[in-house]
MARMI-174591 format. One record per residue (C-alpha): z, x, y; residue in one letter. Coordinates in pm, whole numbers, plus 50000, padded with zeros to 5 digits. Layout:
ZXYA...
END
This chain:
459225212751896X462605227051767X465295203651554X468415196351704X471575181651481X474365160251604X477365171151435X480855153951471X483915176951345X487085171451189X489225173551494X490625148751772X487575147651944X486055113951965X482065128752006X479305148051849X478335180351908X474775195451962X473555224251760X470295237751676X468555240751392X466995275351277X463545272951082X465435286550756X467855254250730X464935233050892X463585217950531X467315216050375X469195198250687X469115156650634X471885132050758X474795133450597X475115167450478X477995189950557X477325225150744X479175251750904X478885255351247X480665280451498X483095261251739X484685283651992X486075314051802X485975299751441X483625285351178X484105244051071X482505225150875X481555190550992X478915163750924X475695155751053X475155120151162X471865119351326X468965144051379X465535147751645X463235169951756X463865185952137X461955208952347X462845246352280X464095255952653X466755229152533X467465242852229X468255274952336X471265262852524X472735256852159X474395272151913X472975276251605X474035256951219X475435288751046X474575271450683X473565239650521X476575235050233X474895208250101X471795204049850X471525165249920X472235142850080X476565135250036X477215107650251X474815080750202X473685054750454X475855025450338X479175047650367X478075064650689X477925027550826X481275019350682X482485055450831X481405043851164X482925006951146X486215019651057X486095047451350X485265021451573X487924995251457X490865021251416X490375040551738X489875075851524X486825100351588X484455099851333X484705133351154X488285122951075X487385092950931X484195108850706X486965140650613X488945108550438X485875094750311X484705128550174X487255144949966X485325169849776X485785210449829X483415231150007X482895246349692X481275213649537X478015216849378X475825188149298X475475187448899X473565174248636X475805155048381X475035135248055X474945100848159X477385079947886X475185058047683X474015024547827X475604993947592X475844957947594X477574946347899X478874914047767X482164905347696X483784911547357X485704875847380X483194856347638X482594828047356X486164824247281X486864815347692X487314779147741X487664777848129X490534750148276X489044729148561X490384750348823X488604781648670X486004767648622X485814758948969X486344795949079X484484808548828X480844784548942X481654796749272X482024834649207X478484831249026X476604813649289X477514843449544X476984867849302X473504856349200X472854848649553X473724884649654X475304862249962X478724879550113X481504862950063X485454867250064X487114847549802X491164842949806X492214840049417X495554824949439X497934819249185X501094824248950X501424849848688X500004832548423X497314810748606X494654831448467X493604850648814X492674881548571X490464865648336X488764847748588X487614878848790X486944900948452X484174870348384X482914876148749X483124910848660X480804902948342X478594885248557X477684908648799X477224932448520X474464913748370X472554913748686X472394951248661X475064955348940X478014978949044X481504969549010X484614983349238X488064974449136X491274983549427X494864985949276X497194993849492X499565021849273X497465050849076X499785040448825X498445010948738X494855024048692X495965037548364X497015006248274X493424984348426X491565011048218X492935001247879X492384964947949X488594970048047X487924987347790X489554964147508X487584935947687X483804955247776X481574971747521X480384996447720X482565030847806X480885036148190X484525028748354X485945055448581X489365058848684X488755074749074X491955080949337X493705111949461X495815120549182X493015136849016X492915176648972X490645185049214X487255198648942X488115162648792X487975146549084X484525161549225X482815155648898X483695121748877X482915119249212X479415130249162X478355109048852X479965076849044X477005091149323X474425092749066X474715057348923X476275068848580X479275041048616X479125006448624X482695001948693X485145022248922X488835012548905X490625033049235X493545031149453X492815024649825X490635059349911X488365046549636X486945021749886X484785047550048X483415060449704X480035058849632X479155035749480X475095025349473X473864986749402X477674973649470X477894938149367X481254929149335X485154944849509X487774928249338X491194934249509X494214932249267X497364922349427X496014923649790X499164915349957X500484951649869X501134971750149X500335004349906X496844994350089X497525005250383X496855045850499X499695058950692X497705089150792X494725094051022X492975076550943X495065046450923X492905021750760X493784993750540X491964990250235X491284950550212X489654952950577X487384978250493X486604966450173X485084938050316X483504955750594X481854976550249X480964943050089X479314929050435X477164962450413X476344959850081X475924919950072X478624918449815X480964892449693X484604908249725X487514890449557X491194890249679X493524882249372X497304873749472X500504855149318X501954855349686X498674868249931X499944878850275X500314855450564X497224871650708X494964864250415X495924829350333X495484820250688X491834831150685X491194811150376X492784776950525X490854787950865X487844790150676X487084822650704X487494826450287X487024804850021X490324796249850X490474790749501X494044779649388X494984781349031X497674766048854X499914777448550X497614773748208X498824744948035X501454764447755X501914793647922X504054779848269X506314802348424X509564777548510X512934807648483X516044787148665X516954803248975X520224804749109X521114815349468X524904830749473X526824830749779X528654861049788X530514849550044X531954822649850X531944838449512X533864867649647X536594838849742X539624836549551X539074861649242X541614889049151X541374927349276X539544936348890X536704918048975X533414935649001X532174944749352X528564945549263X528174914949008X529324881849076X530744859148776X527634844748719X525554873548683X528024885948465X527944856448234X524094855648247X523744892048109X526914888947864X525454861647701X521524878347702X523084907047531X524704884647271X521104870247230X519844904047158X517754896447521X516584916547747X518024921248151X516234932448471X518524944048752X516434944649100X518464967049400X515564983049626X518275015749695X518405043449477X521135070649424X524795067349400X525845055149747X523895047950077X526725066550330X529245091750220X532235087850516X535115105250572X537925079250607X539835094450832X537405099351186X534685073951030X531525095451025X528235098850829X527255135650710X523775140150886X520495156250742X520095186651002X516145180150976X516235141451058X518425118251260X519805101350981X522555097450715X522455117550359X522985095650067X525495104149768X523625111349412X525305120649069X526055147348914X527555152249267X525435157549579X523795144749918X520245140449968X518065123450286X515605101450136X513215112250431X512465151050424X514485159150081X517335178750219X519655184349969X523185199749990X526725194849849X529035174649943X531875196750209X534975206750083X536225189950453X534835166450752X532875187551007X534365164551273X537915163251202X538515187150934X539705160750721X539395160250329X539455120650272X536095112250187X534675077550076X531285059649906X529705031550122X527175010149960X525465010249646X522705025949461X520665024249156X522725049849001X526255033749090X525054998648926X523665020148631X527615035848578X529175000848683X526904986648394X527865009548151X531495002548238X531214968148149X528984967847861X529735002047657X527484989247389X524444984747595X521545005247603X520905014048002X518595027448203X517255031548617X513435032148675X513155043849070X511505073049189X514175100349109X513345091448768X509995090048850X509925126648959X511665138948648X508255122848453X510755100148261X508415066448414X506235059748125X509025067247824X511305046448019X508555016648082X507605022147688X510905018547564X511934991247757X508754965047650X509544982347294X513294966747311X514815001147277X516244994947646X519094962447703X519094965148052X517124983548306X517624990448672X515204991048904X513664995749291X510824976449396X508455003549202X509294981048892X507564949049047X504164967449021X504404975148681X503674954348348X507274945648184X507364921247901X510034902047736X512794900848033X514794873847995X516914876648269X516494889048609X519464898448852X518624907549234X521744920949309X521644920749705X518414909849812X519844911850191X519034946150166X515184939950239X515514907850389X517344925850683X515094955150794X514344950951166X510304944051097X508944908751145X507324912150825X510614918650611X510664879650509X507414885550338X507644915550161X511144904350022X509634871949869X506654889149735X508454914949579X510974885349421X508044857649321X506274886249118X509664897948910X510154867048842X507014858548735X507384884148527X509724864848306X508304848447978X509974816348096X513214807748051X515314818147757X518234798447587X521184821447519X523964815047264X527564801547333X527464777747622X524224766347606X520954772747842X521794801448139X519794807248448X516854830148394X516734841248783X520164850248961X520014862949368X522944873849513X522764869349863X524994867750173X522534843850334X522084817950073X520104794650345X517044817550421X514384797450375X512774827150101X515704819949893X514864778249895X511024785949828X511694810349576X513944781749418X511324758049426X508844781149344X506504775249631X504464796849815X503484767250023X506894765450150X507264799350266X504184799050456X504684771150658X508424785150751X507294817950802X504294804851005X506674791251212X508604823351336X505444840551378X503854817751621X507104815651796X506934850651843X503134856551884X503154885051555X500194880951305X497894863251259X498364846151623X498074882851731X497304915851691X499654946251695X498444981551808X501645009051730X501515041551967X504005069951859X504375100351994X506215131051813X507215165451856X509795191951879X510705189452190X512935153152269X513005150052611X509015161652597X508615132752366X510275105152596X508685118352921X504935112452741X506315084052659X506775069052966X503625085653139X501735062052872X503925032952974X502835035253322X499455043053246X499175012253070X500704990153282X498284999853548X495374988653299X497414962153172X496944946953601X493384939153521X492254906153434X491324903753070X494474926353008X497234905053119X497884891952813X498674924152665X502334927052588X503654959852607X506994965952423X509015000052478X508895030552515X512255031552268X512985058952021X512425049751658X514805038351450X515215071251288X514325090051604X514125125351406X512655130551113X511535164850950X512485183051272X510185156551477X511415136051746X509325100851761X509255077152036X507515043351980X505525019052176X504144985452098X501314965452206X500814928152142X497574909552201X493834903352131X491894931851937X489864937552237X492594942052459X494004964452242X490764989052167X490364990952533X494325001452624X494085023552258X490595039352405X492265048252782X495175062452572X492585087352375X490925094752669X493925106352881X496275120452686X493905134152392X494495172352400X496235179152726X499825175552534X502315194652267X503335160652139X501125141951887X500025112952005X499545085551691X498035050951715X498095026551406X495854995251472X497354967551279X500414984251132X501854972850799X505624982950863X507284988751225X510185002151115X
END
């Protein structure tokens, strides 16, 4: 009897191939192994899932394994599972998914390394932790699964300073003792720096790894391998780190679940919380979900039952109450003179005059860097365009236009391509036109922007440094600053939080108040200012002063904005009273684009005529709202509906379409943003 390996491949194929195994490779060939085979013309390396023995007239039908890369076994069985599950729930072929879940080189040998000494796991502070009620609570919990080795999803919910972290670093303790693994998610690489330090101020031992795609590759594949060995107790990863792995997993802790930093937007397009707790089904691990403002999703699980919720309030000292005001543009704009400042109302102004005069610190929150978002020539009316994408190039200082989508970069024209006219204006505002406005009004202030064109000139950390240090009076900031750890802001200006609240995706209500509840939880509490007595610590300029985010951030319940929100979503049938299956299709070629489009359209309407499909709502075909970018036309559909319903239309699509086009055909099972 001869061997025969199923190998799947990298490639949009949703199958395994059959290849046969020569006597040399026989001893060294196992599941989950990489190898080279020949496919066609070239040489590819793929994975082998499953193994028998066959007759040899079969065999020699076959192609043969060219090599065995692999000296063990790389994928083990618990991640070859997970592999599968999230093939099977995301509609991608398998090799795709284990490429994601595998990102070591070819070249990567299996090595013996030094395993870090073995210390005392306990905490260095565990008999100074006196538990309130409510941690308690989570805490008895958290140990009963974790002894129990009983899977479980627990929602951690709470504000800033509830204690959220110190509960699960106890857990974390916990599941230490009982000789188990520990896997920590953050959503920004970023903040793994910043997870490391505290671990290792609060744990004895040094086994913590920092694991996510930043890495240079050699550092990557060697931590890689001694997380594979067992030589870590604790791995602390962005979202990719979910497939590391990890052996005798006891505990996934989530941090800041609602993110959407968790979600892949490439193939495969996986989101990290589901498959984490696929992983900690597998494993029969506890996995916790920590959140100041969880998504809709989530929270509706945990009042449906389907997690334990453990709410925590503020500890009793250390509340987070900042004022918040809500300015009406409209109205403040009403009735001041032509001097007045078009980006700062009278309020704000006050608020950071007087925080200055305190020697205080100011946060300024507009999610739009640059200088301006259009530059228009006044006379005809018209946008200069990027000539890769379909949209608009924004103004930057010292003087030029860039797209925020591909990069593009030029200089501004000496004259309007349309009309050949030279009278050229600045619509809307960026980062760096509040940053010069600033410095207009306060000279003496110390100013500074933290978005990602700062970012990209590696000026982040000095900037973060010197802000917490006081060296900064006023920083200015994109939504990248609500992920980091500021201290001692004592007041925070949103300057025009329509911005957000108006992108055309049903989820822009959420992601605008969790963005705002965790800057201003961020505050130390309010601050009293000199002169005229106590000023607001929050101030949100808005043109829409009624949205119902603006009254629960004002009352400072999450509660609130759940039950409105849950409202508009059941109205509509969007998540979690549905699920939402996105299908885009993208090339060079438009009118190629649109007519695939519609040949999917009328495929699935014809599928959508069955019985158990009717429910299916199909939305489009329409082009996106940016319908080039990079060169690439993109045509979206939606589908609305039940999960099966939507595998089965997703599955027809694969099967129909896979291969036989020029256009890429994309599908995103339960897609974070729609726009």
């Amino acid at each position: 009897m001869s061997k025969i390996a199923e190998v799947v491949l990298p490639l949009p194929v949703d199958k395994s191939f059959s290849y046969s195994v020569p006597e040399a490779l026989a001893d060294k060939l196992q599941v989950g192994v990489r190898v080279e085979v020949p496919f066609g013309k070239r040489r590819i390396t793929g994975y082998v899932i499953k193994t028998q023995k066959s007759r040899s007239l079969q065999v020699q039908k076959l192609k043969d394994i060219i090599r065995v890369i692999d000296q063990e076994q790389l994928i083990t069985d618990e991640v070859m599972k997970l592999c599968r599950w999230v093939s099977s729930y995301y509609i991608c072929p398998l090799g795709k998914v284990l490429q994601s879940a595998l990102p070591v080189k070819e070249s990567f040998r299996f090595q013996d390394s030094e395993p870090e000494p073995v210390r005392d796991t306990k905490l260095k502070t565990t008999e100074f932790f006196l538990p309130t009620p409510e941690q308690k609570q989570a805490l008895e919990l958290i140990q009963d699964c974790i002894d129990k080795q009983k899977h479980c999803v627990v929602l951690l919910e709470g504000p800033h300073n509830s204690g959220k972290t110190e509960v699960y670093l106890q857990a974390i303790a916990h599941t230490l003792d009982r000789g188990k693994k520990v896997l920590v998610l953050v959503p920004e690489i970023s903040l793994t720096s910043v997870l490391l330090e505290k671990f290792r101020r609060r744990f004895v031992r040094e086994r913590i790894v920092v694991f996510h795609s930043g890495l240079r590759q050699k550092e990557h594949d060697l931590l890689w391998n001694r997380i594979r060995k067992g030589d870590t107790d604790i791995v602390i990863g962005t979202r990719s780190a979910v497939f590391s792995p990890v052996k005798n997993l006891g505990l996934i802790v989530i941090d800041g679940e609602e993110n959407p930093s968790f979600k892949e937007e490439k193939e495969p397009r996986y989101h990290a919380r589901e498959v984490a707790i696929e992983r900690a089904r597998i494993s029969s691990a506890l996995l916790v979900l920590e959140s100041c403002a969880p998504s809709v999703e989530s929270h509706y699980r945990a009042l449906k039952g389907k997690y334990k919720l453990c709410r925590l309030s503020d500890i009793p000292g250390l509340e987070i109450n900042p004022g918040v005001e809500i300015v009406d543009r409209k109205e403040k704009d009403k009735g001041q003179d032509e001097n007045r400042s078009k980006i700062f109302s009278s309020v704000l102004l006050n608020g950071i005059r007087a925080r200055l005069e305190a020697k205080e610190r100011v946060l300024l929150f507009l999610n739009r860097r640059g200088f301006a978002r259009l530059f228009l020539c006044r006379n005809c009316g018209k946008s200069i365009y990027c000539p890769n994408c379909e949209a608009p190039l924004s103004f930057h200082q010292p003087g030029f236009l860039l797209c925020h989508h591909c990069n593009y970069r030029r200089n501004p024209p000496q004259a309007c391509p349309s009309c050949n006219s030279t009278d050229f204006w600045h619509y809307g505002i960026g980062t760096q036109q509040v940053c010069a406005e600033v410095k207009k009004l306060f000279p003496d202030a110390s100013v500074e922007r933290f978005d990602t064109d700062i970012f990209r000139e590696e000026r982040l950390p000095q900037v973060l440094k010197d802000f917490n240090a006081g060296k900064i009076d006023i920083l200015v900031g994109t939504q990248m600053v609500a992920g980091e750890d500021i201290s001692g802001v004592s007041l925070l200006g949103v300057l025009l939080a329509d911005m957000m609240l108006n992108i055309p995706d049903f989820r822009s209500a959420e992601q605008t108040f969790q963005i705002l509840m965790k800057l201003i939880q961020s505050l130390g509490g309010e601050k009293r200012c000199t002169g005229s007595g106590q000023m607001p610590g929050v101030v949100i300029q808005t043109y829409n002063p009624n949205h119902y985010i603006f009254q629960a951030l004002k009352q400072g319940g999450y509660e609130f904005f759940f039950r409105e929100e849950m409202r508009f979503r059941r109205r509509l049938r969007y998540p979690p009273f549905s699920h939402l299956c996105s299908i885009t299709i993208s090339g060079r070629n438009e009118s190629g684009c649109a007519g695939i489009a519609e040949e999917i359209i009328e495929t699935l309407k014809k599928e959508k005529e069955k019985e158990q499909l009717r429910k299916i709502e199909i939305l489009g075909p329409m082009p996106a709202p940016i319908p080039k970018i990079r060169g690439k036309y993109k045509y979206e559909i939606m589908l609305k509906g039940r999960k099966t319903g939507l595998d089965r239309m997703a599955r027809i699509l694969h099967q129909q379409f896979s291969g036989r086009t020029h256009q890429k055909i994309s599908v995103d099972i339960d897609p974070v943003r729609i726009f």
